[in-house]
LUMLUM-752187 format. One record per atom (N, C-alpha, C): residue in three letters; x, y, z. Coordinates in steps of 0.02 Angstrom, whole numbers, plus 32768, in hexadecimal, padded with zeros to 4 digits. Example, Ala and Ser with C-alpha at 12.3 -4.5 7.8 and 13.67 -1.06 7.14 Angstrom:
BEGIN
ALA82947EE48186;ALA82677F1F8186;ALA82947F5B8186;SER82827F908162;SER82AC7FCB8165;SER82858002818A;
This chain:
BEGIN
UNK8D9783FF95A0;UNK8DDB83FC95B9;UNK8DFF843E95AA;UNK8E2E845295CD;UNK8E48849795D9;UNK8E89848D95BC;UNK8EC184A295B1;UNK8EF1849295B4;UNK8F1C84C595D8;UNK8F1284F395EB;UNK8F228500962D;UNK8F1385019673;UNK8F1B84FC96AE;UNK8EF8850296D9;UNK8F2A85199717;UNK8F5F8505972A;UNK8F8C8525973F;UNK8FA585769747;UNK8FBA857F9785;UNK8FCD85B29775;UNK902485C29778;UNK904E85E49780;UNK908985F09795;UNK90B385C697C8;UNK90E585C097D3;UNK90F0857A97EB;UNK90E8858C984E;UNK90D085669858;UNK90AB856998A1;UNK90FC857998DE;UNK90E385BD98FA;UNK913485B2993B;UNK9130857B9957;UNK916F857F9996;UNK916D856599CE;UNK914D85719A0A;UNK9139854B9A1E;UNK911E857E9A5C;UNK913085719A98;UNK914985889AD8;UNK9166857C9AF8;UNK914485569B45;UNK914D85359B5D;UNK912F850B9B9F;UNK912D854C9BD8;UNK90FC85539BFA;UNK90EF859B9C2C;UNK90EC856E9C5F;UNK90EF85859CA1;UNK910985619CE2;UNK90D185489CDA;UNK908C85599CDC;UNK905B85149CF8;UNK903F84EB9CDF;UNK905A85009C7A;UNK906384BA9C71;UNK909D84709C87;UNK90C0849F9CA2;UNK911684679CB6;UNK90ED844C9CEE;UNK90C584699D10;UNK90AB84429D6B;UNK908584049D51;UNK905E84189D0F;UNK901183E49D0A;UNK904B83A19CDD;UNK908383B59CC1;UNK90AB837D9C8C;UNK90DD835F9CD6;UNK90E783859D04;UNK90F183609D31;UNK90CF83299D6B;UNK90A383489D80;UNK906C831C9DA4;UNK905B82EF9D7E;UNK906182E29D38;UNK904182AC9D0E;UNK908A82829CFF;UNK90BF828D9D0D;UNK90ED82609D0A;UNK911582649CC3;UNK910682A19C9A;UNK911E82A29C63;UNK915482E29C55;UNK915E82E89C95;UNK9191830E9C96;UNK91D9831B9CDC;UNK91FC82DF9C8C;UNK924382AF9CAE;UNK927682CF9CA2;UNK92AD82D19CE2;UNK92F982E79CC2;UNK930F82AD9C90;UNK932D82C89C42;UNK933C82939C26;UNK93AA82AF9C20;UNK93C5828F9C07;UNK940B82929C02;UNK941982A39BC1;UNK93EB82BC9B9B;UNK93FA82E09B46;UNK93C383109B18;UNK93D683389B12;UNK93AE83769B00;UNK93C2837A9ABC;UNK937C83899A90;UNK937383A99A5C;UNK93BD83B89A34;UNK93D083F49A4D;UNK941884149A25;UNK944583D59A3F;UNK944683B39A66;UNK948183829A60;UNK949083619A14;UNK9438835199FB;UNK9458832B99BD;UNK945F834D9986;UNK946683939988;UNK946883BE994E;UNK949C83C09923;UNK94D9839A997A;UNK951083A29965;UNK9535836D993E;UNK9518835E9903;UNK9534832798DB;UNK955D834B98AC;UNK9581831D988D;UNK95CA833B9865;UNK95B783329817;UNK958783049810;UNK956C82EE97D1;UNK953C82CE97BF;UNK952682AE979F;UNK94E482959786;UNK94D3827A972D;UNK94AF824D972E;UNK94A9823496EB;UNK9465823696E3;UNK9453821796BE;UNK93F8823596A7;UNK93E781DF96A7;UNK93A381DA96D8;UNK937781A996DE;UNK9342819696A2;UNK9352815F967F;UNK932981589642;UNK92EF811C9661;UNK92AE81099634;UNK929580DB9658;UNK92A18096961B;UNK9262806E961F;UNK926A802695FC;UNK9268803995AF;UNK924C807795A3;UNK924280899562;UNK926980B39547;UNK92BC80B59561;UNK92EB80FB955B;UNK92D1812C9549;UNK928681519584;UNK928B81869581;UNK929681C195B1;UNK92B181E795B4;UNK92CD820E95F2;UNK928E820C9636;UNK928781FC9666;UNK926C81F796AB;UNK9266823D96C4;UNK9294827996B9;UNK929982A996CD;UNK92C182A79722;UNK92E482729730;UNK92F882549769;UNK934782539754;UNK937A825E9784;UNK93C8825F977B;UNK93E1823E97A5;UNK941582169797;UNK943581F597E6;UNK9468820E97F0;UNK946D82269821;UNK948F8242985A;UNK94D8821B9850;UNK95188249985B;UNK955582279873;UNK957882589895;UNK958F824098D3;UNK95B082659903;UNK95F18257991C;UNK960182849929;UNK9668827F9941;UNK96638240996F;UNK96AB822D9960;UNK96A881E5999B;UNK969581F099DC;UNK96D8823C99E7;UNK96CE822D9A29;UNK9688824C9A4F;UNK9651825C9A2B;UNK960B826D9A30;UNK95E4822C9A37;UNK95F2820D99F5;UNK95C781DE99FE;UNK95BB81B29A35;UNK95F2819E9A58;UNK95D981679A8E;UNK95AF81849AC7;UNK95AD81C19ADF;UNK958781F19B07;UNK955181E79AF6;UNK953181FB9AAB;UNK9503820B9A91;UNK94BA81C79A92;UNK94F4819F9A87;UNK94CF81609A7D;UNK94C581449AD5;UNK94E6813C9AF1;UNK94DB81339B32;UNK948D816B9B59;UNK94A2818B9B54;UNK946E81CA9B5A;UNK943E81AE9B45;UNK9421819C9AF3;UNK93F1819F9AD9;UNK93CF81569AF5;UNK940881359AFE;UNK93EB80D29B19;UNK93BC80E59B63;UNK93E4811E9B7F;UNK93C6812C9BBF;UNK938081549BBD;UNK937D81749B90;UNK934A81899B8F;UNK930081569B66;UNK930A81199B3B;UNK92E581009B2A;UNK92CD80D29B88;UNK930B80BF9BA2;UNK930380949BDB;UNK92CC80CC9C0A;UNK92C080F89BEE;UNK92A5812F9C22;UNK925481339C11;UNK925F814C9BCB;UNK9229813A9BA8;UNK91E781079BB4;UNK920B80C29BB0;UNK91F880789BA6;UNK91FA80469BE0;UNK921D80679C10;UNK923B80419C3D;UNK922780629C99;UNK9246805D9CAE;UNK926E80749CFC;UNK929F80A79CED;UNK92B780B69CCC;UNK92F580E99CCD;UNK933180B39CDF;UNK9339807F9CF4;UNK9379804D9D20;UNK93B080489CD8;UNK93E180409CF2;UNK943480279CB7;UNK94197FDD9CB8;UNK93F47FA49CD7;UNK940A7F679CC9;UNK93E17F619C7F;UNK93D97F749C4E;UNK93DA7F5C9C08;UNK940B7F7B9BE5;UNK94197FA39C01;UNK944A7FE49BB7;UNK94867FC49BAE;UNK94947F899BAB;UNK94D27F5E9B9F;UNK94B17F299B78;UNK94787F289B57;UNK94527F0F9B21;UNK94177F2F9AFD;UNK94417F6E9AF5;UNK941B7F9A9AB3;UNK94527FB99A93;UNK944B7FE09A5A;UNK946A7FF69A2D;UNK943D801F9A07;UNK9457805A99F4;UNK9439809499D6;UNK946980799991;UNK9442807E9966;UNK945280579916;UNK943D809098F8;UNK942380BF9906;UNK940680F298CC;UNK9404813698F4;UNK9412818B98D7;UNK93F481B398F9;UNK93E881D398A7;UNK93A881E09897;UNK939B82149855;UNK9370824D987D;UNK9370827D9852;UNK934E82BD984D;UNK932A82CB981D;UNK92FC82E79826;UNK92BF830297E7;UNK92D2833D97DC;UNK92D1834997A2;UNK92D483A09781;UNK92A483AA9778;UNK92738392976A;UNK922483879767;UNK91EF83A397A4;UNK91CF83D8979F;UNK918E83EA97CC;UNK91A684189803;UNK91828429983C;UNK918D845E985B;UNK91CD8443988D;UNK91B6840B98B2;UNK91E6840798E1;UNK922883D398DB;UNK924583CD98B3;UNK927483BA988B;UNK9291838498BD;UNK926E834998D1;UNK9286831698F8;UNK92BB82F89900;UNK92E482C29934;UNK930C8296991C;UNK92F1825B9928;UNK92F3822498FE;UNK92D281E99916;UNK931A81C39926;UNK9312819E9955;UNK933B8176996F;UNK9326813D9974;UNK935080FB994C;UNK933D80C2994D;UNK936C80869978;UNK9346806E99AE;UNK9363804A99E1;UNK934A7FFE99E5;UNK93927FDF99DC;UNK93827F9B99D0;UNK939C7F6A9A16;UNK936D7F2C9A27;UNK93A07F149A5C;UNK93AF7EC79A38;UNK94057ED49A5B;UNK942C7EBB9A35;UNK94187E3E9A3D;UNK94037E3A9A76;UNK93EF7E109A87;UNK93BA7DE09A55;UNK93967DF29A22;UNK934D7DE199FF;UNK93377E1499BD;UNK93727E1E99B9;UNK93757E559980;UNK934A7E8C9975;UNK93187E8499A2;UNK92C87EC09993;UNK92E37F0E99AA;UNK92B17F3B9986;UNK92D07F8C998E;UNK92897F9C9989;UNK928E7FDA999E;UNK9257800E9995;UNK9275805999A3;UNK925580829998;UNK926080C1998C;UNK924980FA99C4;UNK9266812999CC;UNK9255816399E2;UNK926881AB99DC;UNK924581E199E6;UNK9257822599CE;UNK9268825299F0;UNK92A7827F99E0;UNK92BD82C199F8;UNK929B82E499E0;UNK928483189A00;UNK9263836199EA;UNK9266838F9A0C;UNK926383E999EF;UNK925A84039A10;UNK9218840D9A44;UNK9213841C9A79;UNK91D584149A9A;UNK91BB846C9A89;UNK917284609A79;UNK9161848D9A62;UNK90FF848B9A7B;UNK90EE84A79AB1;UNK90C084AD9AC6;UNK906D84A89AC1;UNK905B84C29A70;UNK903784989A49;UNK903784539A3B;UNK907284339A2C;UNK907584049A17;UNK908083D39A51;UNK908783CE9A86;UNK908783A49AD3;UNK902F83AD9AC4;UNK900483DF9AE2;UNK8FB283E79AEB;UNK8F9A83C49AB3;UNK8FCD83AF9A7F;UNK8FA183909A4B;UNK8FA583399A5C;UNK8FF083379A83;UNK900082E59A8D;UNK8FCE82C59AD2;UNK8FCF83119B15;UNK8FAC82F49B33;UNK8F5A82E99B1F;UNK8F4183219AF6;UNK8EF083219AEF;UNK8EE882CD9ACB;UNK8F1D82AA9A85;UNK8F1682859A7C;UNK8F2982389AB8;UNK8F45823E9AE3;UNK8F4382079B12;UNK8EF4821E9B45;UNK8ED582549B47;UNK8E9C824C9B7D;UNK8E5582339B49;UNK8E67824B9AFB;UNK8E0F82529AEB;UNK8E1B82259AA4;UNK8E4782099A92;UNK8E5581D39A79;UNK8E4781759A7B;UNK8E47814E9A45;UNK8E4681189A66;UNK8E7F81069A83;UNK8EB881159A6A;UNK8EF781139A76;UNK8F3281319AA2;UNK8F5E81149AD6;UNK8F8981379AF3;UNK8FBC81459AD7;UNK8FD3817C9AFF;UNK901F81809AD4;UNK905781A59B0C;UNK909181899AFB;UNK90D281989B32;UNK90EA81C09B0D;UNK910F81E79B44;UNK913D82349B37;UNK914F824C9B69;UNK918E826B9B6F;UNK91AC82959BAE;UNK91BD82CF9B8F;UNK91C583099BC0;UNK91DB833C9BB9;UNK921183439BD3;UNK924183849BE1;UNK925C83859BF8;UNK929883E19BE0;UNK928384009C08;UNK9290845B9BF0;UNK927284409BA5;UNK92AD84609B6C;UNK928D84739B24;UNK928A84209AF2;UNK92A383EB9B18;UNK929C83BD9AF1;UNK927383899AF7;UNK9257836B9AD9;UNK920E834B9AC6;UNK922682F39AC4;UNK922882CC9AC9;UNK921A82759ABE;UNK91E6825B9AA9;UNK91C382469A7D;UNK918F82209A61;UNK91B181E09A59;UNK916F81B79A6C;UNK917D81619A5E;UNK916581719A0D;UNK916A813499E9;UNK9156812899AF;UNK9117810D999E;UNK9106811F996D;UNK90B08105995B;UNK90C480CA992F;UNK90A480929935;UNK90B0806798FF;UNK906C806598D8;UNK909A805B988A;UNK904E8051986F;UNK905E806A9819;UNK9023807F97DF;UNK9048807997A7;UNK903180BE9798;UNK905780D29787;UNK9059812B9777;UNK901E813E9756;UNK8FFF8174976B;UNK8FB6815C973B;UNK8FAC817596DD;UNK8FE1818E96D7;UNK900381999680;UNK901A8160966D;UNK9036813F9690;UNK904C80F29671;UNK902480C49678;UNK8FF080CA96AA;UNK8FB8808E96A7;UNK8F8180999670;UNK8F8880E1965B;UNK8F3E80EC962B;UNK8F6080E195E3;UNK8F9C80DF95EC;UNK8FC580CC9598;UNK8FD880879594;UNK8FDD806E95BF;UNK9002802C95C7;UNK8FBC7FF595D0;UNK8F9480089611;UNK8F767FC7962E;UNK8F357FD0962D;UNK8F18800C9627;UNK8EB480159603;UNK8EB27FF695D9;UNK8EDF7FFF959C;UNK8EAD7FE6954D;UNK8EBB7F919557;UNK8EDA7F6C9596;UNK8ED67F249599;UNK8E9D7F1A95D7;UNK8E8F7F3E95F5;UNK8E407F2A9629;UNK8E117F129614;UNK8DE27EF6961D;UNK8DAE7ED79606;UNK8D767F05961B;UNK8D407EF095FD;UNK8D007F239613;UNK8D0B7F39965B;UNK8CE77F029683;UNK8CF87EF396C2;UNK8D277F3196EC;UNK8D547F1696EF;UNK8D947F3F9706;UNK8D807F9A96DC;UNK8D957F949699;UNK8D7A7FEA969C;UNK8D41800296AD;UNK8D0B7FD996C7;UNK8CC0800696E4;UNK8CE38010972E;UNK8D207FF09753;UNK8D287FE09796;UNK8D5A80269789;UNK8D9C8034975C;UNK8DAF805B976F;UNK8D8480A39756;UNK8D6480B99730;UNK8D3780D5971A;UNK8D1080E59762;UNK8CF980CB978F;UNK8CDE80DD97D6;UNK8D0280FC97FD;UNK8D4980DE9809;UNK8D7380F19819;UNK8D90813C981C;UNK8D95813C97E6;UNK8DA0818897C9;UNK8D7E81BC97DE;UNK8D33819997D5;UNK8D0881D897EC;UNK8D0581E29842;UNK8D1781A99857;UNK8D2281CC98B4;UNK8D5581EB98AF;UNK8D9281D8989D;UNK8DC281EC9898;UNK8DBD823C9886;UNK8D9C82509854;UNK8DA082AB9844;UNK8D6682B69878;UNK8D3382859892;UNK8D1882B598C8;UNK8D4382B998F7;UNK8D7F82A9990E;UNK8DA0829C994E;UNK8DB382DD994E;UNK8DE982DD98FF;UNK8E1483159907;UNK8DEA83409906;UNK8DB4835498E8;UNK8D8E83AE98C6;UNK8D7783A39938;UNK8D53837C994C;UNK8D438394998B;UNK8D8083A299CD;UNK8DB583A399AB;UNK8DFF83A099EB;UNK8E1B83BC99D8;UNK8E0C83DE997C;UNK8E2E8412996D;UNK8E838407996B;UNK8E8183B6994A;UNK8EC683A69927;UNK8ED383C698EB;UNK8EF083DA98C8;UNK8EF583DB989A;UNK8F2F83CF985F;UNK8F3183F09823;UNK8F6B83B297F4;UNK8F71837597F5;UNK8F23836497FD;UNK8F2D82FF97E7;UNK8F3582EA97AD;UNK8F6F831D978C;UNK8F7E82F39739;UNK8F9182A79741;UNK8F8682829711;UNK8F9B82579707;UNK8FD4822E972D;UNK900682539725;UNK90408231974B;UNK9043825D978C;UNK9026826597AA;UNK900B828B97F3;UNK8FE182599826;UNK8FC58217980C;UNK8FBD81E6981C;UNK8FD3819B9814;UNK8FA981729829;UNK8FC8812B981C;UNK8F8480F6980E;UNK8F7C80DD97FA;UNK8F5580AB97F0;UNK8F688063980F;UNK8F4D80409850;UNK8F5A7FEE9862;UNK8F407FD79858;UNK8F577F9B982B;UNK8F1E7F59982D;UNK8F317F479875;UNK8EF67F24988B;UNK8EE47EBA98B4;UNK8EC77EA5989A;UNK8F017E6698A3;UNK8EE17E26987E;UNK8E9B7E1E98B5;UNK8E6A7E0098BD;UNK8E257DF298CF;UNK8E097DB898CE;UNK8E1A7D7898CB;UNK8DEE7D3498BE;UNK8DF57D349875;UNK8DD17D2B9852;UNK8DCE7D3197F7;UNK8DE57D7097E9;UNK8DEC7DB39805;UNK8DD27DE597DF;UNK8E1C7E1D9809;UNK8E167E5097CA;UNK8E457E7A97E8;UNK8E2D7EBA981C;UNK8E417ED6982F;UNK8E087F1A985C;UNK8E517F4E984A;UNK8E207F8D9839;UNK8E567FCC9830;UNK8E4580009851;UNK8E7F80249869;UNK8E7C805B98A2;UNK8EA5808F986E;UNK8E8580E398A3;UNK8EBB8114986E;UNK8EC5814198C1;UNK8F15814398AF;UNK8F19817298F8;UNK8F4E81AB98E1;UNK8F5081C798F5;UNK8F78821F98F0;UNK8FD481FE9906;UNK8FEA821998EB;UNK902E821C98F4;UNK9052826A98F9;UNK903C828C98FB;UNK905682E898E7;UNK90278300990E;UNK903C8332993B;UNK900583629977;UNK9039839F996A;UNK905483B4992E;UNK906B83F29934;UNK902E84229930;UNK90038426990F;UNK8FD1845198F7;UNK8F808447992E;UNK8FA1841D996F;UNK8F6E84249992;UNK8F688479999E;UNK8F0F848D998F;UNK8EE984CC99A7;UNK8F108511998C;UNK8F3A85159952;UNK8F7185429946;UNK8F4485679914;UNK8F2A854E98D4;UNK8F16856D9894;UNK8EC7859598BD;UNK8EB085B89872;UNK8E8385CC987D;UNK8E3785C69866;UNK8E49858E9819;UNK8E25859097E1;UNK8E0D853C9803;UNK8DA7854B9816;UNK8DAE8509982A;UNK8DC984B99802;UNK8DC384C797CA;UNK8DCD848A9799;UNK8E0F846997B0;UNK8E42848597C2;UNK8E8C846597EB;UNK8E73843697F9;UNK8E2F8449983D;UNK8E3184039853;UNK8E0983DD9843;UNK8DF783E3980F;UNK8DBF83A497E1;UNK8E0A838397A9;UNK8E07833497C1;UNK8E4183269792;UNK8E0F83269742;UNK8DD2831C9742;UNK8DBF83199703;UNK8DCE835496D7;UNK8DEB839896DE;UNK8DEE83B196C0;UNK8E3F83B4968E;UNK8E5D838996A7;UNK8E8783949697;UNK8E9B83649652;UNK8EC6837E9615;UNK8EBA836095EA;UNK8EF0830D95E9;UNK8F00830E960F;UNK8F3882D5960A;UNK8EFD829A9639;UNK8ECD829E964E;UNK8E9D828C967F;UNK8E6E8267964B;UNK8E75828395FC;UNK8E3B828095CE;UNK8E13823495D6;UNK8E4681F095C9;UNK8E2E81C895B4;UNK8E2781AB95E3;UNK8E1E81BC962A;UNK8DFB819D9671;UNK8DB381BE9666;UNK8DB682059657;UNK8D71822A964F;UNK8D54820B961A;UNK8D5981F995FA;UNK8D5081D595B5;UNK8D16819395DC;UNK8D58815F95E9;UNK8D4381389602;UNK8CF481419634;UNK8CE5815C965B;UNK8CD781829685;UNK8C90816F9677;UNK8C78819F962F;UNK8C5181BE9613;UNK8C3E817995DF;UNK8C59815895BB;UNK8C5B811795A9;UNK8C2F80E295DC;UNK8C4F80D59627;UNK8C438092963A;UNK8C02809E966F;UNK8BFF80DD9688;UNK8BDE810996B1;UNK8BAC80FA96B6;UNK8B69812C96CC;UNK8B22813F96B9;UNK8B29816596DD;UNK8B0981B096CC;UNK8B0881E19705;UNK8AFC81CE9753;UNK8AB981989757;UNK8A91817E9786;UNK8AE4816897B9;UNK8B00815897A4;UNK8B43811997C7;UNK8B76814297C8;UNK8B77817F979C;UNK8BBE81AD97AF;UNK8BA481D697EC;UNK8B5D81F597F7;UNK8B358205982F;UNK8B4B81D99870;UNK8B3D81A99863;UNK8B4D817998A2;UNK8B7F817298B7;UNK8BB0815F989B;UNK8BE2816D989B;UNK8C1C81A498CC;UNK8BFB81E898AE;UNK8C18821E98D9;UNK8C0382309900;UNK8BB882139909;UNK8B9382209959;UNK8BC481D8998E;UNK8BDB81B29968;UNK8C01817599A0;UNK8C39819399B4;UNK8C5981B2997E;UNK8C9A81D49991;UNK8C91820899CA;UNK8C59821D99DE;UNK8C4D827399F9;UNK8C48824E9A2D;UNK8C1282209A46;UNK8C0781FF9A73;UNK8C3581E09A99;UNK8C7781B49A70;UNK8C9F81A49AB0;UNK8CD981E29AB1;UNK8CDF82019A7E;UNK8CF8824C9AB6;UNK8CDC825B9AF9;UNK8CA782609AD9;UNK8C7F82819B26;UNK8C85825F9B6F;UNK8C8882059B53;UNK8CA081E29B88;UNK8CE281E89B9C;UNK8D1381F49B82;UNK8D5481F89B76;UNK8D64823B9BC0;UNK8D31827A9BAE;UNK8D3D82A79BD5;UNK8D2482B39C08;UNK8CE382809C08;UNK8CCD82729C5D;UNK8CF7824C9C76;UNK8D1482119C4D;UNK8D4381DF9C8D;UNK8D7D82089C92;UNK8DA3822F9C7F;UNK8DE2823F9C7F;UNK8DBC82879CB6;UNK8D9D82A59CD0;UNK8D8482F49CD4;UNK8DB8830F9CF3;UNK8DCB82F29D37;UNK8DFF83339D62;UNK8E4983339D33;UNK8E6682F79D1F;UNK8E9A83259CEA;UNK8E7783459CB5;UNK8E57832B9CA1;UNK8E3883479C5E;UNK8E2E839D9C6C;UNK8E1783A89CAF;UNK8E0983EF9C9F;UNK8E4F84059CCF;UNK8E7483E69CD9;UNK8EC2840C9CDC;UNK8EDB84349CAC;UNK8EE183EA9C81;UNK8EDB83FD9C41;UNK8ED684359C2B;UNK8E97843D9C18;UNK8E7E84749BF6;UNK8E8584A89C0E;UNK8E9184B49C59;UNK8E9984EE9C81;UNK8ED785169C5C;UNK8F0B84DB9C61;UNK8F4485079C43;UNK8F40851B9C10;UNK8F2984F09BCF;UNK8F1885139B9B;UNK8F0585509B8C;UNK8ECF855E9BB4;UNK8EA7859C9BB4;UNK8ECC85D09BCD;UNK8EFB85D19BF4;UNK8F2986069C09;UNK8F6D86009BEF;UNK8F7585F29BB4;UNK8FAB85E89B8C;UNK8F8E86109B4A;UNK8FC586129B17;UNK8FBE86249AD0;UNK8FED85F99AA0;UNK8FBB85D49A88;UNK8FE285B19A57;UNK8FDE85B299FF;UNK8FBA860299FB;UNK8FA2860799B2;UNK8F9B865299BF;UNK8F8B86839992;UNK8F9586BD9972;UNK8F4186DA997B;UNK8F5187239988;UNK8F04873E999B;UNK8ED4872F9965;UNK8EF287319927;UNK8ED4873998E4;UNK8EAA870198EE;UNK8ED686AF98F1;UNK8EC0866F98E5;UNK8E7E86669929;UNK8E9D867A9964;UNK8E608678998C;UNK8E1C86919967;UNK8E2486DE994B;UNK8DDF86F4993F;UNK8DB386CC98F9;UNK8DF086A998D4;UNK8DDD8690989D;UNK8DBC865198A8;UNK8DD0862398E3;UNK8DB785F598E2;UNK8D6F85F89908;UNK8D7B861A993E;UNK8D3186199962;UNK8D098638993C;UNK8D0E86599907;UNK8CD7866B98DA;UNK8CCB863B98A3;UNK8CFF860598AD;UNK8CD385CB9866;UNK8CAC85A498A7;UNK8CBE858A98CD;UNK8CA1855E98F7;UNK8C61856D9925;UNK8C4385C99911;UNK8C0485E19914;UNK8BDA85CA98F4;UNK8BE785DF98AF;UNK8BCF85CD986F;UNK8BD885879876;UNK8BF685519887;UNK8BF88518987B;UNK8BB984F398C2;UNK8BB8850C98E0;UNK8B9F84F79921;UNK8B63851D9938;UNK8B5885599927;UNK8B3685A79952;UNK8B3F85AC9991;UNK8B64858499BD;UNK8B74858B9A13;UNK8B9985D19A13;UNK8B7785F29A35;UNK8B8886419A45;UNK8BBC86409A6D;UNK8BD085F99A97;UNK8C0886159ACB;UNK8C4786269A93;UNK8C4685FC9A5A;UNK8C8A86009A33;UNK8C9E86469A2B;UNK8C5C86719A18;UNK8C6E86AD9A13;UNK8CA686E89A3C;UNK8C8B86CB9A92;UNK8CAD86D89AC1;UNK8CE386B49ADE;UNK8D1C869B9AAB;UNK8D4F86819AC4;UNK8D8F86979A98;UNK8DC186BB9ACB;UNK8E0B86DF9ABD;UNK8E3186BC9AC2;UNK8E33867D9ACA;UNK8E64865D9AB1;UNK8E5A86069A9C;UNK8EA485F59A82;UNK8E9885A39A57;UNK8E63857A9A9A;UNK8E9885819AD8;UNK8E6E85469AFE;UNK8E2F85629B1E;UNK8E0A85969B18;UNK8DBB859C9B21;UNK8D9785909AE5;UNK8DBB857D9A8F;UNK8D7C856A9A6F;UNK8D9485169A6C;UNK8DD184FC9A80;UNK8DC284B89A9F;UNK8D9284969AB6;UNK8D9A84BF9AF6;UNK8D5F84B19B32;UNK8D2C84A89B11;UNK8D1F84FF9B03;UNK8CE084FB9AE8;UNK8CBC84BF9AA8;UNK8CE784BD9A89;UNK8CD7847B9A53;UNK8CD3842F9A73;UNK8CF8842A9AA4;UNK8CF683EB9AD6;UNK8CBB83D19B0B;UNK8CAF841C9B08;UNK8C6684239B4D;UNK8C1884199B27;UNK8C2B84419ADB;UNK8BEE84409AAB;UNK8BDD83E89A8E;UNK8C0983C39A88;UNK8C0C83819A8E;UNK8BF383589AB6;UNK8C0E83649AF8;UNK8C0A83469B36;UNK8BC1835B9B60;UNK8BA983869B4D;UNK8B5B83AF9B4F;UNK8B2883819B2F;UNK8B3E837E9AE8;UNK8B09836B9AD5;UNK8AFA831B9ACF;UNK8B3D82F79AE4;UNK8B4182BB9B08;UNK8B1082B89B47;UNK8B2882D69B65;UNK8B0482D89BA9;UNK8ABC82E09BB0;UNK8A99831D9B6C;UNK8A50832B9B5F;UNK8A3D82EC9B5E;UNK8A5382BB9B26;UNK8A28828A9B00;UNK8A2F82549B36;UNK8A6982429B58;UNK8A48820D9BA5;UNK8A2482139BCB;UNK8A1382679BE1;UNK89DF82799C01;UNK8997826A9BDD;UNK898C827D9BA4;UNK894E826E9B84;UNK894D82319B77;UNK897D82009B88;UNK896781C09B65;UNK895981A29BAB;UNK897A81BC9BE2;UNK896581949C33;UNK891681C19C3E;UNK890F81F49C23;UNK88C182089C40;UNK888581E89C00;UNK88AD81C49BD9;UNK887E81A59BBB;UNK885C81709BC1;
């Protein structure tokens, strides 16, 4: 374990016209009625504690009157946009009950919590700045994921739906040391697709609270999933370990676990299952998928340095010579996506000529 791995805090990066065409043709890029700096403009704020009074790193928001009713109208409209049709016939049974901000991490969110007033239930969603890396990280995770995920754009400001699920710092302090065998050999598997997902898509910063852990309930038995919540650090660093969450030390006692419930033979298997339905993932998805990537590749979303740094661990990690020959983040994508999807493709061929 490292205890650094990070580097300097990652820019912004800005949306280039053809990525705005491909976030348009895909429907994820909506006029919404409230931008980013709208909610900057709060007058005050108090500090968000959690069940254990300890600071959240989260503030709630308070805004001038005659702001607020705008603000909140705006924001109802934009969940209805989100979640919905875009139509007014619900926004006369919701209520924005919460707006906090994070001081916490690169893109310093607002979460907005929207309740409808009818059945008391709420759920959440996020302001952000939109920042170009971090969209290629939300769409790569809705194409090669098990999981979808909603978001609009719109010029510099960003909308994320909410992930539900248990922070994965609070599930490894709180709800591991009560699992039973069972359940930790299940999340223990887990884990390990999970860091093959990210090290092959080139997520990276899956600390701890950078994910989420879900149970389902199952007949007798519980089933656990681990999914990404944070795509700031999609393809940005340079040092491959970013995107191996095992390296990271807040990660320890999943790696722990890991290595505990494991056998090499089954952590093997394992990340060949994970590689495999990637690979399916990027044959069924192909003509966006290589939209996708098109733009990537003619974009810059990381630093010359980090380019040369990474395609030279992922030589050494791999020996595929194309890595060598790629100038930017989204050609050692590809290239890491195709080296996958290759050798998927080898082993069906040899197993149909067998």
């Amino acid at each position: 374990m490292q205890q650094k791995l990070m580097s300097k805090k990652k820019p912004s990066f800005p949306i280039n016209e053809r990525f705005n065409r491909y976030l348009a043709k895909y429907n994820r890029n909506t006029m919404i009625p409230v931008f980013y700096e709208d909610l900057l403009r709060f007058s005050g704020s108090i500090v968000v504690y959690d069940q254990h009074d300890e600071d959240t790193f989260w503030v709630r928001c308070y805004y001038p009157d005659h702001e607020r009713t705008e603000i909140d109208n705006s924001l109802k409209k934009v969940y209805t946009i989100l979640h919905s049709d875009g139509s007014d016939d619900s926004l006369e049974f919701l209520n924005i009950d919460a707006i906090d901000y994070c001081t916490f991490g690169n893109s310093k969110p607002f979460r907005v919590k929207v309740r409808n007033i009818l059945n008391d239930s709420f759920t959440y969603f996020y302001v952000k700045k939109a920042d170009a890396s971090r969209i290629y990280g939300l769409e790569f995770e809705h194409l090669l994921s098990p999981h979808r995920i909603n978001f609009l754009v719109y010029k510099d400001t960003l909308i994320e739906e909410h992930i539900a699920g248990i922070p994965g710092d609070v599930f490894i302090d709180d709800h591991l040391p009560t699992c039973d065998n069972r359940a930790q050999t299940q999340i223990a598997k887990q884990f390990v697709k999970f860091n093959e997902r990210c090290t092959v898509r080139l997520l990276g910063d899956m600390r701890s609270y950078n994910y989420v852990v879900i149970p389902t309930h199952d007949f007798d038995h519980v089933e656990y999933q681990i999914r990404a919540i944070d795509f700031d650090q999609q393809c940005y660093e340079g040092d491959l370990k970013v995107y191996r969450p095992q390296f990271f030390k807040e990660n320890y006692k999943m790696v722990k676990l890991v290595s505990d419930k494991l056998q090499e033979s089954s952590i093997e298997q394992y990340r060949k299952e994970e590689r495999s339905l990637l690979a399916k993932r990027i044959i069924n998805t192909k003509s966006r998928y290589k939209e996708l990537i098109r733009c990537m590749i003619n974009d810059h979303v990381s630093t010359g340095d980090n380019v040369k740094k990474l395609r030279q661990d992922l030589y050494k990690y791999t020996t595929d010579m194309k890595f060598k020959r790629a100038s930017t983040m989204g050609q050692i994508l590809r290239t890491a996506l195709d080296f996958v999807k290759r050798n998927y493709e080898d082993v069906n061929m040899k197993r149909l000529l067998s």
